[in-house]
C-alpha positions, -999 to 999 in steps of 0.1 A, spaced: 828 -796 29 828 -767 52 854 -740 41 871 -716 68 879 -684 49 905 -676 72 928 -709 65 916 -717 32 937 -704 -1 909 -696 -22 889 -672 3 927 -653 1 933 -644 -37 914 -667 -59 877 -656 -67 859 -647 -99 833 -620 -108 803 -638 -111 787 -630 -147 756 -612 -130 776 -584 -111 799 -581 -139 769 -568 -155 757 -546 -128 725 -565 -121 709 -572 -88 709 -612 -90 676 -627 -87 664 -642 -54 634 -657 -45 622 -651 -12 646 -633 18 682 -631 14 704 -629 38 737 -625 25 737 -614 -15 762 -621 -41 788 -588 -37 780 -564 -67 822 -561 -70 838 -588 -53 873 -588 -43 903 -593 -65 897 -624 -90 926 -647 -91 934 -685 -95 947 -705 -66 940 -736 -51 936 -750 -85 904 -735 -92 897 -727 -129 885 -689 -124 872 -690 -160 857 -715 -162 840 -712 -128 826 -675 -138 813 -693 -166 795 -723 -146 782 -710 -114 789 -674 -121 757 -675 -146 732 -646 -134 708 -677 -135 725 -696 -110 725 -662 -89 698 -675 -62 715 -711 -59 749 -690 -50 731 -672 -24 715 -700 -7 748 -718 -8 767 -687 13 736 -684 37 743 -720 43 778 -714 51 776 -682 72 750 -707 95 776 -731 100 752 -757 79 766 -785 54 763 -783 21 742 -814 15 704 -823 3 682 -799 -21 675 -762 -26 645 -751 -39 635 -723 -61 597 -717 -67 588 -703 -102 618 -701 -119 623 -679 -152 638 -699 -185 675 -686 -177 674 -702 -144 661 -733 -155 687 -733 -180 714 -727 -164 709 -756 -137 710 -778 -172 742 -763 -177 758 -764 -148 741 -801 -138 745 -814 -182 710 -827 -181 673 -809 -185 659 -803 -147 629 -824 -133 598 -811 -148 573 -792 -124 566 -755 -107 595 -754 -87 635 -759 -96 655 -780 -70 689 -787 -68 710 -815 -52 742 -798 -33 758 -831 -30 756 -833 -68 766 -798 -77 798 -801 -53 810 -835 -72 805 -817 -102 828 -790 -95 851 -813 -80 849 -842 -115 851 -814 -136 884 -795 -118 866 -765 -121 871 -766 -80 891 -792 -65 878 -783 -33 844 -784 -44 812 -760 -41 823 -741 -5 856 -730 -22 842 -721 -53 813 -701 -33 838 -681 -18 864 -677 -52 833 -662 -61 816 -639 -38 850 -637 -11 854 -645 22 822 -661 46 817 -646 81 803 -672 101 772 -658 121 780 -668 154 815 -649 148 797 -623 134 771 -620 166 800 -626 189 816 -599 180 788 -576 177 776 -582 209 817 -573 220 807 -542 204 777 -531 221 795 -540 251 820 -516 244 796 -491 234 775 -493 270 811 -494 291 805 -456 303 776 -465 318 798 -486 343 805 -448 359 772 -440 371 765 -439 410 745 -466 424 714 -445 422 713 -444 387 727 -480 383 688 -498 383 687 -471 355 720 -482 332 710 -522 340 675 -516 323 693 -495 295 711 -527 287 687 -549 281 651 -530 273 670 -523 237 663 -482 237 700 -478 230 696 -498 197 665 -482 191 681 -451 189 720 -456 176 711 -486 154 748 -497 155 775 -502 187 798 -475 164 768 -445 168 757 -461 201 794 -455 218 793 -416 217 756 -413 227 760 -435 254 791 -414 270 771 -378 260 743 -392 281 763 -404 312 783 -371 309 753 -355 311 738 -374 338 769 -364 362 762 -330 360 726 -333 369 707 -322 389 715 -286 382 719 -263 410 707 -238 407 687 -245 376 692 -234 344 677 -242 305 685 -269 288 704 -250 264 731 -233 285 730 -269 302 742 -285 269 764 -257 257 783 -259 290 784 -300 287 781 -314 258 783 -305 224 768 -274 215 736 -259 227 716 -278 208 729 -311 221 696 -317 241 671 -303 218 635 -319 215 634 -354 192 670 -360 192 683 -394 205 704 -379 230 676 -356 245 653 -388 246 679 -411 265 693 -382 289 655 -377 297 655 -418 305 678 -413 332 664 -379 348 629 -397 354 652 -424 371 674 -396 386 648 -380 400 616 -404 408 601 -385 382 566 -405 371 559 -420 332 533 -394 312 537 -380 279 532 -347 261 549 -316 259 540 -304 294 551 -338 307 585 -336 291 590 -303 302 581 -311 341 604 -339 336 637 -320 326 625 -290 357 627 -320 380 666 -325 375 667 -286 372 667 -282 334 644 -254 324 630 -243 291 632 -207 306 637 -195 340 602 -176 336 571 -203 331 584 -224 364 568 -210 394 556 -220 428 523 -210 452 534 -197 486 519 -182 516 530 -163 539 573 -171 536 587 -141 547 625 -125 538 621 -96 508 603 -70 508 578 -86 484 573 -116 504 566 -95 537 541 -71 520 520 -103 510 527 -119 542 513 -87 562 486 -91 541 479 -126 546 482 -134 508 495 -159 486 526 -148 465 537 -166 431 572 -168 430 591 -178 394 626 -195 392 641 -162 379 633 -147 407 643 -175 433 676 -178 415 687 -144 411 680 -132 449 687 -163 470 683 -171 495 645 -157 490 628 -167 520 640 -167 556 638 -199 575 603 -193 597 605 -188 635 587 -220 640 613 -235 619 586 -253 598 573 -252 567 538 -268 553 536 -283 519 506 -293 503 497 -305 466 462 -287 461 458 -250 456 428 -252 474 442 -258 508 464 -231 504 436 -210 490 418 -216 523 442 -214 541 445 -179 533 410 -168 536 405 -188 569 439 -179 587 448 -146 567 485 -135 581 481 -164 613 486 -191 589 521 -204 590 542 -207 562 533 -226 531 542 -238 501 519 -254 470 533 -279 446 502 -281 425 513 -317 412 548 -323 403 573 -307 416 585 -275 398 617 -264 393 609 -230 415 594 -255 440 623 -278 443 647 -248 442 626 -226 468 624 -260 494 662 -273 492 671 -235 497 649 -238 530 661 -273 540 696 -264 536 692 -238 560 670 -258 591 637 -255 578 617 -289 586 593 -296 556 559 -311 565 541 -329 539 505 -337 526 491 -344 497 461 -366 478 455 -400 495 461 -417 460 486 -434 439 495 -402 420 493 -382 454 523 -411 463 540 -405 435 545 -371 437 553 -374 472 584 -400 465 597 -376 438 598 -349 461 615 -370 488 647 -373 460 652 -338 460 643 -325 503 640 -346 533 604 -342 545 581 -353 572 543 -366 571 517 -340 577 488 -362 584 498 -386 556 505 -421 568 479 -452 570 463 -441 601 458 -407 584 441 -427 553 417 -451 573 404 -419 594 397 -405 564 378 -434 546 356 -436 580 347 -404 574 341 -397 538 307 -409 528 310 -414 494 351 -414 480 361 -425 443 376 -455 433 412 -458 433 431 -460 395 465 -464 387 491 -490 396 504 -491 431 534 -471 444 557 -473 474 554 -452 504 586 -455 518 577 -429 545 548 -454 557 548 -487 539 514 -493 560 499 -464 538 507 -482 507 490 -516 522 458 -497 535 455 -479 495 453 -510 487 428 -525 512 403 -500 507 404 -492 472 396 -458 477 410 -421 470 407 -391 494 415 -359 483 429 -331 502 397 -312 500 381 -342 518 403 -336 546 406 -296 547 393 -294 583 418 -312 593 444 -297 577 434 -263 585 427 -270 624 464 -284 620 477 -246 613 453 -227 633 469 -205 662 454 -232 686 479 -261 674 511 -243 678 
């Protein structure tokens, strides 16, 4: 029979020390175990009418040690205690003790199996348990959690543990669903009771961000979380905050240092306020920028710098500015249109932090952002992530843009990558795509620069 250890006397006060832990010994298994006899098992005791001595003597033999075991993996499963259990190459002791505990020699062969049926009318014959082999199991080796209690409320626990992800925004919500379920929580707390505080350090941290104006990572943790070093590289916190920033912040998968580091400048956390900087041309509103600017050169302009005078640059008389990925367009920009050339800024790639800082500054104050980058999928991507952080417009970078382009362009590589979204132009996406190919900004510099010549304005 099937013993409840919550209703049944024996599972309360009435259990022996089994012969083997007395000892000390690790019992002998063969194969996987999934629960083990306790190495010091509650309080012994004798209720129920079980005989406790007795019973240490019988089942509690160190060679009866695996039969035990199977016996409470049985019970934890919910299973009845009924047909054989088999042990493959058993020792002397263990065949012995089955002779004991059965009063006859066991069947001859390789193997040692054992009728439960006739092991729990022995125990019951003998009055060594009355309640037979489930109650004696537990006199023995206490109280059975049953596993689908025991995932039940586990599962309540990790519930509990991903609760504070309940008070992100709607933005990040896609971001705390797939937490849920893709199992990098576990990964990284291994239990609900460690998973609970790193779960609310993360969504802490994820309200704060992004910082405005940027600062590192250090000061960022000191000022909200636990200590400066809250967010520091390899820890489990760092890795899930990270999680949600590239959710946060449209920020594409990589890897590698660099990666990681572009990655924490998109939400405006910054190893130093030094290496992030951004390419511009001809922004005019310090006297450094309107030297370069009489000049008709291109000024590199770090995050220090951008943070510690804003605002930097004055919104332009045209009231636009031009972005571009490529350093090349903005190289020739410069040498074709010297000081004529309107404004510009240069993402090369991602988005920097000095970047992002330098265009909200701009866009909070009226300046219309005009966009172009590579026709491709990374050229996409980069454009979306910069769309979470400044409203922009196309610069000769929607479909009809693209198809010109392929017309034109003899020879242009194959397109790699998965597809992205062009929310700006869903036809772009559709005609990438189509054509399969990539065009480069340098494919399409002409254009570009007939686009800022004195002619178009």
């Amino acid at each position: 029979m099937d013993v409840n250890p919550a209703t049944d006397p024996s599972a309360r006060d009435g259990r022996v020390l089994p012969a083997h832990a007395a000892a000390g010994r690790e019992a002998p298994v063969d194969g996987a175990v999934a629960d083990t006899v306790p190495a010091v098992p509650p309080e012994a005791g004798d209720r129920a009418g079980i005989d406790t001595g007795r019973l240490g003597r019988l089942l509690g033999d160190p060679g009866l040690a695996w039969l035990v075991d199977r016996v409470r993996q049985r019970m934890t499963r919910g299973r009845p205690l009924t047909g054989s259990v088999t042990l493959s190459a058993p020792d002397a002791s263990q065949r012995l003790a089955v002779e004991r505990l059965l009063g006859r020699a066991p069947r001859a062969g390789g193997s040692l199996s054992v009728r439960l049926d006739t092991v729990d009318a022995v125990l019951r014959r003998s009055g060594v348990s009355p309640d037979g082999l489930a109650a004696a199991v537990v006199a023995l080796t206490g109280p059975v959690a049953f596993r689908a209690e025991v995932r039940a409320e586990e599962e309540r626990a990790w519930a509990e543990a991903y609760a504070p992800l309940g008070a992100l925004g709607a933005g990040l919500a896609p971001w705390a669903e797939r937490v849920r379920g893709d199992g990098l929580v576990r990964r990284l707390a291994r239990t609900p009771q460690a998973a609970g505080p790193l779960v609310e350090a993360a969504v802490r941290a994820l309200h704060a961000l992004p910082a405005s104006p940027p600062l590192s990572r250090a000061t960022f943790a000191a000022r909200n979380l636990s200590g400066a070093h809250a967010l520091d590289e390899g820890t489990p916190l760092a890795t899930l905050v990270l999680s949600g920033i590239r959710s946060l912040t449209g920020f594409p998968e990589g890897s590698g240092a660099q990666w990681r580091r572009e990655a924490w400048a998109s939400a405006g956390l910054l190893k130093d306020d030094l290496s992030s900087t951004v390419l511009t041309l001809n922004l005019r509103g310090v006297p450094p920028l309107d030297w370069m600017a009489d000049a008709g050169e291109p000024a590199v302009l770090t995050l220090g710098f951008l943070t510690r005078r804003a605002p930097v640059a004055a919104v332009p008389a045209t009231g636009t500015v031009h972005i571009c990925e490529n350093p090349a367009v903005l190289s020739a920009a410069a040498d074709t249109l010297g000081p004529a050339c309107p404004p510009m800024v240069c993402l090369q790639g991602q988005p920097s932090a000095a970047a992002l800082t330098l265009l909200r500054d701009l866009s909070a104050r009226g300046a219309g952002l005009l966009y172009h980058g590579d026709f491709d999928w990374g050229g996409v991507r980069i454009a979306a992530a910069l769309a979470h952080s400044v409203p922009w417009r196309p610069w000769r970078y929607e479909a009809a843009h693209y198809r010109a382009a392929v017309a034109a362009v003899a020879e242009a590589p194959e397109l790699t990558g998965p597809p992205a979204a062009t929310a700006w132009d869903p036809a772009l996406a559709v005609a990438l795509v189509e054509h399969g190919v990539r065009i480069e900004e340098e494919a399409v510099l002409d254009d570009l620069l007939a686009d800022l010549g004195p002619g178009s304005r």
